[in-house]
Structures are given as C-alpha cells and as structure tokens.
PDB file with one MODEL, atoms N, CA, C and O in Angstrom:
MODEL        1
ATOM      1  N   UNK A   1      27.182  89.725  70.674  1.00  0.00           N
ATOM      2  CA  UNK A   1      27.503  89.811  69.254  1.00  0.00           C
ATOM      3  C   UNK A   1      26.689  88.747  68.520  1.00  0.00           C
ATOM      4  O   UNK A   1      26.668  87.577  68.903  1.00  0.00           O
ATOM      5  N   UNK A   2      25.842  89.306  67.172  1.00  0.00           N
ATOM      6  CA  UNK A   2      25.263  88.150  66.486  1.00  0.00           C
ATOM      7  C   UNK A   2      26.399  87.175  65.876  1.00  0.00           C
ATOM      8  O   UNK A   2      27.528  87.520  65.529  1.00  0.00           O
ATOM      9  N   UNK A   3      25.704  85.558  65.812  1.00  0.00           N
ATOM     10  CA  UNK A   3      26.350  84.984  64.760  1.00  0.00           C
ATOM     11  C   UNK A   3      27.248  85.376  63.608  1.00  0.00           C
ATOM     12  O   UNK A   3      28.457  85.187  63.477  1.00  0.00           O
ATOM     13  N   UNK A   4      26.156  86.118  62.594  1.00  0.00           N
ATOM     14  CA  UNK A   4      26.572  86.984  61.830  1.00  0.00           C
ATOM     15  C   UNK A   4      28.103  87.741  61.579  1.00  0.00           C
ATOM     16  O   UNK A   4      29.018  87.775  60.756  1.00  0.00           O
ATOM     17  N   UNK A   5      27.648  88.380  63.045  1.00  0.00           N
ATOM     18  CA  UNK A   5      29.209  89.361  63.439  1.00  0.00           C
ATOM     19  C   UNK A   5      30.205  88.338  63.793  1.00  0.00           C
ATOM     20  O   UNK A   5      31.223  88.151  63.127  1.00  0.00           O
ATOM     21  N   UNK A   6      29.891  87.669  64.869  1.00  0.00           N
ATOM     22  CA  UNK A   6      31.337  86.692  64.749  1.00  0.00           C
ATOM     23  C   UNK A   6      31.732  86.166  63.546  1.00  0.00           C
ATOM     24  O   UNK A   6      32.825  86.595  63.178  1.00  0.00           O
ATOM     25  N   UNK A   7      31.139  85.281  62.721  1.00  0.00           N
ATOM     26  CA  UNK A   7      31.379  85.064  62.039  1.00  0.00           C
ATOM     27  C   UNK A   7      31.865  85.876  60.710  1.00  0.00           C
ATOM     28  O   UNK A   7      32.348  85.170  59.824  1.00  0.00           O
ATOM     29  N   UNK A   8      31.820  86.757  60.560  1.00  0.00           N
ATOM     30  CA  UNK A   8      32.367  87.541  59.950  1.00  0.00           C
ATOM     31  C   UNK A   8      33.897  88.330  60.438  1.00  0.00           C
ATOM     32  O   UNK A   8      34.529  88.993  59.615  1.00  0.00           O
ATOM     33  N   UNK A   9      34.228  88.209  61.433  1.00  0.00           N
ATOM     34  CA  UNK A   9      35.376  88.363  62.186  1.00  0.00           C
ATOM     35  C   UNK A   9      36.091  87.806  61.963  1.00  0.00           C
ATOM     36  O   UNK A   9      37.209  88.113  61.550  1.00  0.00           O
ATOM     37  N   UNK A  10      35.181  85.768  62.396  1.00  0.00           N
ATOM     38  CA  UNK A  10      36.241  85.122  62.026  1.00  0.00           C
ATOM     39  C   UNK A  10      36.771  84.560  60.874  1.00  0.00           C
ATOM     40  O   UNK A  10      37.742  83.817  60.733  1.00  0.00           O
ATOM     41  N   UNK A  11      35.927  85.063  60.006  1.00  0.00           N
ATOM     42  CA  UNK A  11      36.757  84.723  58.577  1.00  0.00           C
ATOM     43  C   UNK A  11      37.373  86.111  57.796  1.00  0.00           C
ATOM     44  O   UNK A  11      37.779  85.967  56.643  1.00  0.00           O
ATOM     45  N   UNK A  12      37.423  87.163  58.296  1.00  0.00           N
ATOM     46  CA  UNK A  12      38.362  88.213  58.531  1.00  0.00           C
ATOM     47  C   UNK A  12      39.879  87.699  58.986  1.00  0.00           C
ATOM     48  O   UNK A  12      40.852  87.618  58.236  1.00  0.00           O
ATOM     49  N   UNK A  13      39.842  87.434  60.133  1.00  0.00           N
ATOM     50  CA  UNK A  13      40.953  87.447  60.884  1.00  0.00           C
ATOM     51  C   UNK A  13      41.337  85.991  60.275  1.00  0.00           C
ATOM     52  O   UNK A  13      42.137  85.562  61.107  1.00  0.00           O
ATOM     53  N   UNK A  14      41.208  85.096  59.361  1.00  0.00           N
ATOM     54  CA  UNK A  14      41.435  84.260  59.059  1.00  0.00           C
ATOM     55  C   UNK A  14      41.834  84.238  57.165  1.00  0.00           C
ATOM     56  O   UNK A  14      42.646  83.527  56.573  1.00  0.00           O
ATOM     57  N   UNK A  15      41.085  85.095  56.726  1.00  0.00           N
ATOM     58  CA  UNK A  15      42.260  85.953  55.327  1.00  0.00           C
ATOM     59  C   UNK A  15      43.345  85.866  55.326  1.00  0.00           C
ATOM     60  O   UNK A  15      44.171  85.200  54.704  1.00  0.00           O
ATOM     61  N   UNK A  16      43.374  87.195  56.706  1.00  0.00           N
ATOM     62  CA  UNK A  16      44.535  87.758  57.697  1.00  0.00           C
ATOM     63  C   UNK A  16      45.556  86.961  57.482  1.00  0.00           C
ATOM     64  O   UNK A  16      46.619  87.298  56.961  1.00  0.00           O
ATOM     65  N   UNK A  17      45.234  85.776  57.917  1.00  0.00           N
ATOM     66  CA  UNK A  17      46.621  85.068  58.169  1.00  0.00           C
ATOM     67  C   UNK A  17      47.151  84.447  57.403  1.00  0.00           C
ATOM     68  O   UNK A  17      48.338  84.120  57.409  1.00  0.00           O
ATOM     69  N   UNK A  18      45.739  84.011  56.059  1.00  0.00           N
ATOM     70  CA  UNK A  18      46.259  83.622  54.603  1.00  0.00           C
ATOM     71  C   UNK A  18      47.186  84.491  54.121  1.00  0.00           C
ATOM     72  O   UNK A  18      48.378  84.300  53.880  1.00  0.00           O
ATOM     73  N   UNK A  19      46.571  85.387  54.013  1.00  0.00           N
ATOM     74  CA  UNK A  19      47.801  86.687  53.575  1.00  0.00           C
ATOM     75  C   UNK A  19      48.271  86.679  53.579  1.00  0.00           C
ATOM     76  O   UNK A  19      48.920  86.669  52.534  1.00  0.00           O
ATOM     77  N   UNK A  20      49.214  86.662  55.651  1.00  0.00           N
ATOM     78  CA  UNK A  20      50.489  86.528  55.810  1.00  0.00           C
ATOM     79  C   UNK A  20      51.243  85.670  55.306  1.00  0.00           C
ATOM     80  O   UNK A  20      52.335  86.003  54.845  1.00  0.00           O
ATOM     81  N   UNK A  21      50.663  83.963  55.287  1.00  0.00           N
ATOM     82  CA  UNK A  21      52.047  83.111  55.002  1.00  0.00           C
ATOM     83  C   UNK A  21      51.703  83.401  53.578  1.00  0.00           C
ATOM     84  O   UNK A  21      52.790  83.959  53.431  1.00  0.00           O
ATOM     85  N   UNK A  22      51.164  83.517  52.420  1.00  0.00           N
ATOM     86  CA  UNK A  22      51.043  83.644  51.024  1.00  0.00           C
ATOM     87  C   UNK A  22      52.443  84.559  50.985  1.00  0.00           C
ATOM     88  O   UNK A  22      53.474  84.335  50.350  1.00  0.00           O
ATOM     89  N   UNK A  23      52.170  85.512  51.757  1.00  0.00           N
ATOM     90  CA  UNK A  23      53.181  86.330  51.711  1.00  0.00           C
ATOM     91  C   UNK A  23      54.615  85.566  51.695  1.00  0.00           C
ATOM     92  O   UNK A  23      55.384  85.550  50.734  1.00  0.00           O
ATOM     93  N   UNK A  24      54.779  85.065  52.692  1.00  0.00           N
ATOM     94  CA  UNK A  24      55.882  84.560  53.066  1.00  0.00           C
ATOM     95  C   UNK A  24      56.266  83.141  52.010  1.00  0.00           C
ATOM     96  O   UNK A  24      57.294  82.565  52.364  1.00  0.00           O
ATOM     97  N   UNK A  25      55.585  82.559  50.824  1.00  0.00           N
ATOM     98  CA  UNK A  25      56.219  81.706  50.254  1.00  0.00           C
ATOM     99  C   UNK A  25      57.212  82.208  49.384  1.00  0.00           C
ATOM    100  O   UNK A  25      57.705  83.260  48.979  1.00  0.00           O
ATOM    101  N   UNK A  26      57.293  80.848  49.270  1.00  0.00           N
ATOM    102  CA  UNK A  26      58.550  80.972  48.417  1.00  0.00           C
ATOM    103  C   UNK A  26      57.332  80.964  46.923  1.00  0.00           C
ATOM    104  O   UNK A  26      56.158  80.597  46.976  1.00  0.00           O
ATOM    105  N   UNK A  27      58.108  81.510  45.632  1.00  0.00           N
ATOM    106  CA  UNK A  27      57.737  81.695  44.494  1.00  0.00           C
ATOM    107  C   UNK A  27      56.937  80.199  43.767  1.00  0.00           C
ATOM    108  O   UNK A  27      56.036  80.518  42.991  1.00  0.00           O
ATOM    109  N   UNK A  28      57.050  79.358  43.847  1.00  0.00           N
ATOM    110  CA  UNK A  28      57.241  78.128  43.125  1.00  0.00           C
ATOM    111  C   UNK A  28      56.196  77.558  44.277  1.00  0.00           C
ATOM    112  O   UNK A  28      55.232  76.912  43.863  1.00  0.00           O
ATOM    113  N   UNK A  29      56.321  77.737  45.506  1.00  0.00           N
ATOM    114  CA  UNK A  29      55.021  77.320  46.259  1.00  0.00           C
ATOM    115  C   UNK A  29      53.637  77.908  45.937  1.00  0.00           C
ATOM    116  O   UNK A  29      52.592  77.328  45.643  1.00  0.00           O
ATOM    117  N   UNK A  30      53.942  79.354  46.085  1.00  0.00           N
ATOM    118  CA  UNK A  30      52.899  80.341  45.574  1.00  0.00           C
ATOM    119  C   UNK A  30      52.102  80.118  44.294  1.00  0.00           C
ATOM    120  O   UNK A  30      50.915  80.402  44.131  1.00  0.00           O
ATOM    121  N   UNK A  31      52.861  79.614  43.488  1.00  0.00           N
ATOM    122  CA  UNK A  31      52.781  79.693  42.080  1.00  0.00           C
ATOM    123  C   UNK A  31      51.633  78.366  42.153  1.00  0.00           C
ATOM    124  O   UNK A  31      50.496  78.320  41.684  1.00  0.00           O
ATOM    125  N   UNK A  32      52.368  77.369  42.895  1.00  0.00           N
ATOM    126  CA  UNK A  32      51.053  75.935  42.977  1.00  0.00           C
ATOM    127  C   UNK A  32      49.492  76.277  43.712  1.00  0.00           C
ATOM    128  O   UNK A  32      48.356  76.162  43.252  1.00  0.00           O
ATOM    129  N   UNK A  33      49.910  76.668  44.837  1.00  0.00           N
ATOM    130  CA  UNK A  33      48.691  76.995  45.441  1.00  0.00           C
ATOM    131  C   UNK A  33      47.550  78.224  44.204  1.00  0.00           C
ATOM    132  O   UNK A  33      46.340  78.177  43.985  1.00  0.00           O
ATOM    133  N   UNK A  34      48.557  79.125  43.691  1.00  0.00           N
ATOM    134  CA  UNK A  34      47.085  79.971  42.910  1.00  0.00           C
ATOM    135  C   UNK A  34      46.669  79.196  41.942  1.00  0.00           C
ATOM    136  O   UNK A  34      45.472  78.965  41.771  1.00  0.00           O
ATOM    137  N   UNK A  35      47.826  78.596  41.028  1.00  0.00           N
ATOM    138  CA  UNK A  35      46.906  77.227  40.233  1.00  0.00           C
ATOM    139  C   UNK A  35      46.241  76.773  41.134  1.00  0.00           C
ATOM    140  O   UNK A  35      45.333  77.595  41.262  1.00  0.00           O
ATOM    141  N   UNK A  36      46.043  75.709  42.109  1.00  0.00           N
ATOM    142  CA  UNK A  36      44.960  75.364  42.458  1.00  0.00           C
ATOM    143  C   UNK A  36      43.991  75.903  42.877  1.00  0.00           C
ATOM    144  O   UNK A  36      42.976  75.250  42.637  1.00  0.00           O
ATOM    145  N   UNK A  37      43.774  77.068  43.553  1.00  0.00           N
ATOM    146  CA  UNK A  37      42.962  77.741  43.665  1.00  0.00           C
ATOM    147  C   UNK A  37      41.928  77.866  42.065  1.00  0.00           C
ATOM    148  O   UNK A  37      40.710  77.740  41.940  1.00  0.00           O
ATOM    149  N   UNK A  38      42.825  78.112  41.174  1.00  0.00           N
ATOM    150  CA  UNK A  38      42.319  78.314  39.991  1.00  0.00           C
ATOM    151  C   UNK A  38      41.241  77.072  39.081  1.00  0.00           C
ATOM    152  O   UNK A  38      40.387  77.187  38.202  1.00  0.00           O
ATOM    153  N   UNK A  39      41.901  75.762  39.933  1.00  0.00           N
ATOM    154  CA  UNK A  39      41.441  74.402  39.574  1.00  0.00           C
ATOM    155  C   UNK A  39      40.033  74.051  40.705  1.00  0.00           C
ATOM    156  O   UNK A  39      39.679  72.878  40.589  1.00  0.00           O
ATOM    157  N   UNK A  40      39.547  74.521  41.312  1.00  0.00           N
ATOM    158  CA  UNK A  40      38.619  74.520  42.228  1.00  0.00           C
ATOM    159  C   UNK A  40      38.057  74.667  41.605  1.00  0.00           C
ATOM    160  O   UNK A  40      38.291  75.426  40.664  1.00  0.00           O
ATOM    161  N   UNK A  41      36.913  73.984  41.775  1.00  0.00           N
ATOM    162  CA  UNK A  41      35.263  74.275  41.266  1.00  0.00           C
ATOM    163  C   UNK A  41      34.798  75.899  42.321  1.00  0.00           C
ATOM    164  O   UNK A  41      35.025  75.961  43.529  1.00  0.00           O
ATOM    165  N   UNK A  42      34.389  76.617  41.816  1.00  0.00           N
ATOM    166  CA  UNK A  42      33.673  77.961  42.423  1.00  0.00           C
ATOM    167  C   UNK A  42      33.126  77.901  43.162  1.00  0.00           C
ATOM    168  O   UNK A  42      32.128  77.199  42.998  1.00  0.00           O
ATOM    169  N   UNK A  43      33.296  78.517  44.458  1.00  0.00           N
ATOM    170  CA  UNK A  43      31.939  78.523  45.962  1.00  0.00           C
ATOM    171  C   UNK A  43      32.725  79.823  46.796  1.00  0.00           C
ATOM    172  O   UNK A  43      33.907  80.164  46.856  1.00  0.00           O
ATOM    173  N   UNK A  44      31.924  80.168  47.180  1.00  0.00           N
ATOM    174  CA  UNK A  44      32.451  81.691  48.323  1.00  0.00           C
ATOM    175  C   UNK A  44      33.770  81.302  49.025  1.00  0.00           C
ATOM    176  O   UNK A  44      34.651  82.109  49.324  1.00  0.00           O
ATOM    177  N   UNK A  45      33.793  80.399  49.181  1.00  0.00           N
ATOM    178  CA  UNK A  45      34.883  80.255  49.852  1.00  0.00           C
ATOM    179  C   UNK A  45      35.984  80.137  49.466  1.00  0.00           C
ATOM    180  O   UNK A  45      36.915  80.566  50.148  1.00  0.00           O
ATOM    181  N   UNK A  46      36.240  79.386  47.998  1.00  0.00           N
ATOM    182  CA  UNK A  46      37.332  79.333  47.389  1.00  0.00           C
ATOM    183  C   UNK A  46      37.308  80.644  46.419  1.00  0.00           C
ATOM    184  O   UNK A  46      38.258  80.713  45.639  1.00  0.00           O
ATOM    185  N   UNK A  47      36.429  81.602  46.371  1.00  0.00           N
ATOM    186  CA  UNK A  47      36.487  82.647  45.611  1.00  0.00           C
ATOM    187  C   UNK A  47      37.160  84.060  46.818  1.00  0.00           C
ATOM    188  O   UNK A  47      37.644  85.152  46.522  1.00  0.00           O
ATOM    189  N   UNK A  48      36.967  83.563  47.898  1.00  0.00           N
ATOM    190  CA  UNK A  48      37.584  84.869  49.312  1.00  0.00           C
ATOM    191  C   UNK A  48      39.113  84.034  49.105  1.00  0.00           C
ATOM    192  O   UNK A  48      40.028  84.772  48.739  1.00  0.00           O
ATOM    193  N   UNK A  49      39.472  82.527  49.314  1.00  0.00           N
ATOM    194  CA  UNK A  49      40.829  82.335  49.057  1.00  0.00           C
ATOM    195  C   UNK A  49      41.414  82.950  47.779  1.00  0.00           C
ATOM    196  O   UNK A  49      42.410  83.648  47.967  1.00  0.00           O
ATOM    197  N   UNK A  50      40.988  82.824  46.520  1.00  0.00           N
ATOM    198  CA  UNK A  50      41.256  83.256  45.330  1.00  0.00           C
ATOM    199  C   UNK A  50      41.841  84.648  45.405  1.00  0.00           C
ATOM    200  O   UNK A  50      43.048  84.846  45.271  1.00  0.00           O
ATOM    201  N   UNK A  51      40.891  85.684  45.639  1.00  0.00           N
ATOM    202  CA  UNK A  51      41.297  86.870  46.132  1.00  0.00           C
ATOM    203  C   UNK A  51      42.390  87.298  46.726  1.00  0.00           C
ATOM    204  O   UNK A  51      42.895  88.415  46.616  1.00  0.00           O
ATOM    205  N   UNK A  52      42.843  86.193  47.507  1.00  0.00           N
ATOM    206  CA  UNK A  52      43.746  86.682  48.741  1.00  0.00           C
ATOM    207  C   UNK A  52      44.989  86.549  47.404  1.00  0.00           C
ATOM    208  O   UNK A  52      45.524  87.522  46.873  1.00  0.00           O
ATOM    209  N   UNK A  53      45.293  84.885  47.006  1.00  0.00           N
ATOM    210  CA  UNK A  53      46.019  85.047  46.136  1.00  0.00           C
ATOM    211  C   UNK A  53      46.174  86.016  44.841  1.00  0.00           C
ATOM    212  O   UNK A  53      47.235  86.516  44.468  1.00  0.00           O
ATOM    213  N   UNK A  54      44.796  86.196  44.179  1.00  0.00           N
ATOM    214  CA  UNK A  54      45.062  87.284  43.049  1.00  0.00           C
ATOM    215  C   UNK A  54      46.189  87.983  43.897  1.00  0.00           C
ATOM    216  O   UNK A  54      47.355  87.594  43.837  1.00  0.00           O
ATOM    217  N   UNK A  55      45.915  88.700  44.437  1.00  0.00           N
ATOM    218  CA  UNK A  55      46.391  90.101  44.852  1.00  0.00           C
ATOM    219  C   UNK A  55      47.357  89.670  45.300  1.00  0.00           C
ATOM    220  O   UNK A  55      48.102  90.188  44.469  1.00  0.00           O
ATOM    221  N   UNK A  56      48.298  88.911  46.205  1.00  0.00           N
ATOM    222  CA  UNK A  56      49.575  88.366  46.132  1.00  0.00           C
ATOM    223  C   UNK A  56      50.040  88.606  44.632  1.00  0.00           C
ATOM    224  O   UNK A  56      50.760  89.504  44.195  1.00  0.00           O
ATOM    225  N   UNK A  57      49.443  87.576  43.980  1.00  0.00           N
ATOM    226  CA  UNK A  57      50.074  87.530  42.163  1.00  0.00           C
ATOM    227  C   UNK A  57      50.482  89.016  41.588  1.00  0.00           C
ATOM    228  O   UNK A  57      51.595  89.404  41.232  1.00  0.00           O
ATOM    229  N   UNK A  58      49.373  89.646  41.607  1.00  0.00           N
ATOM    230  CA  UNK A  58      49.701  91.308  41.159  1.00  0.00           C
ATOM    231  C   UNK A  58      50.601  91.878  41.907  1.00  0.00           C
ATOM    232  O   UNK A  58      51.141  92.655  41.120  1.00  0.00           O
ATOM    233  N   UNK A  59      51.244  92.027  43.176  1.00  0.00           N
ATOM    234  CA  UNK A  59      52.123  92.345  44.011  1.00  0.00           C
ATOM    235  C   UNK A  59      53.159  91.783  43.797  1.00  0.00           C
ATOM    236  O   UNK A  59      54.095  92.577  43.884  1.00  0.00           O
ATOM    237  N   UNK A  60      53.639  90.206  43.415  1.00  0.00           N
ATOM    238  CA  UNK A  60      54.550  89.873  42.950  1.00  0.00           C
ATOM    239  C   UNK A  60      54.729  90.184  41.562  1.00  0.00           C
ATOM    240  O   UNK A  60      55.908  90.305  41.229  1.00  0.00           O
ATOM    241  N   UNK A  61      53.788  90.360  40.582  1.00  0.00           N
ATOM    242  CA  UNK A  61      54.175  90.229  39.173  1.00  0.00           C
ATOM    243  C   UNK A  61      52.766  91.236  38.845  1.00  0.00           C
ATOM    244  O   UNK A  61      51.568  91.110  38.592  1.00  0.00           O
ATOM    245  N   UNK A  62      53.752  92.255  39.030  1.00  0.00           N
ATOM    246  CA  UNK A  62      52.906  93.500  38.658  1.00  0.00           C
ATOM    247  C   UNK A  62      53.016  93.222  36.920  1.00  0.00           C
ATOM    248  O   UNK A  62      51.915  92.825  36.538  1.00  0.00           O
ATOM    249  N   UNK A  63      53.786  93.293  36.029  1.00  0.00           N
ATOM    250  CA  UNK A  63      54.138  93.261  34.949  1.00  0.00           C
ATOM    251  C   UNK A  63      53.200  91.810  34.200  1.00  0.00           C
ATOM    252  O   UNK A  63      53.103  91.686  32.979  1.00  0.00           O
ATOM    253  N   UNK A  64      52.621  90.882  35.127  1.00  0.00           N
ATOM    254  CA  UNK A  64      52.419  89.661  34.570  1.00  0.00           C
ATOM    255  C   UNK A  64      53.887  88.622  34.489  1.00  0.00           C
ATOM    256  O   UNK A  64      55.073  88.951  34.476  1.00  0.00           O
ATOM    257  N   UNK A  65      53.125  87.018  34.437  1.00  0.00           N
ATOM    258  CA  UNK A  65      54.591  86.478  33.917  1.00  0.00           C
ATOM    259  C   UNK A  65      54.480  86.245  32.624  1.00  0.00           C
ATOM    260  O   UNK A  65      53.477  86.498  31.957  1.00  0.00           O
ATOM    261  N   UNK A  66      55.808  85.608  32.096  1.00  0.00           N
ATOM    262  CA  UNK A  66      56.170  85.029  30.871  1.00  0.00           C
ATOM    263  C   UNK A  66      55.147  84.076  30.069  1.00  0.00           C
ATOM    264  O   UNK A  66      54.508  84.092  29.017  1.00  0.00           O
ATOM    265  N   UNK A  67      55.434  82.977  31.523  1.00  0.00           N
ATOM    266  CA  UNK A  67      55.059  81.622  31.717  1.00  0.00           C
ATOM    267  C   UNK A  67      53.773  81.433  30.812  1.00  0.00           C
ATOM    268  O   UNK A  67      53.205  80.342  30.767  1.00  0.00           O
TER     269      UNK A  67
ENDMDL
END
C-alpha cells in the first residue's frame, strides 16, 4: 500500500472516531469544542475537524439555535 493510501485510511478511520465521541457529548461540551474549532486559524486539518463538527451541529440543531 502507498503512503498515500495509508495515510488516507488513517485519517479516515480517525474522523471515525471523532464522530463517535462528538456524538456522544454532552450539549455544552459540544457547543465549546465547535466554537473552538471555529477560533482556529484555517489549515486542512482543522477544516476535516470542522466538518466533523458542522454536521454534528446540523444533526443536533437542525432548526439552528437561539443563542
């Protein structure tokens, strides 16, 4: 397998698992981590984390919040 391919696996299977615990916070945890995400200066990497959270956010708050 090239570099390439592993490496692309392993930051696949490593989303993956962002996903999961994103999933699993609690509201008020969630809520800090996508602000910060949001407070990051921009690079691929914090833009594949970003993602993971958007889409948490829309799944929790399809409607948008208040806030």
């Amino acid at each position: 397998m090239s570099a390439y391919r592993s490496t692309s696996v392993w930051i696949e299977q490593a989303l993956a698992c962002l996903a999961e615990a994103v999933e699993r916070m609690p509201d008020d945890r969630f809520l800090a981590e996508h602000l910060a995400a949001h407070n990051e200066p921009r690079s691929p990497s914090v833009d594949m984390v970003a993602t993971v959270l958007e889409r948490e956010w829309w799944r929790r708050f399809p409607e948008g919040r208040d806030e």
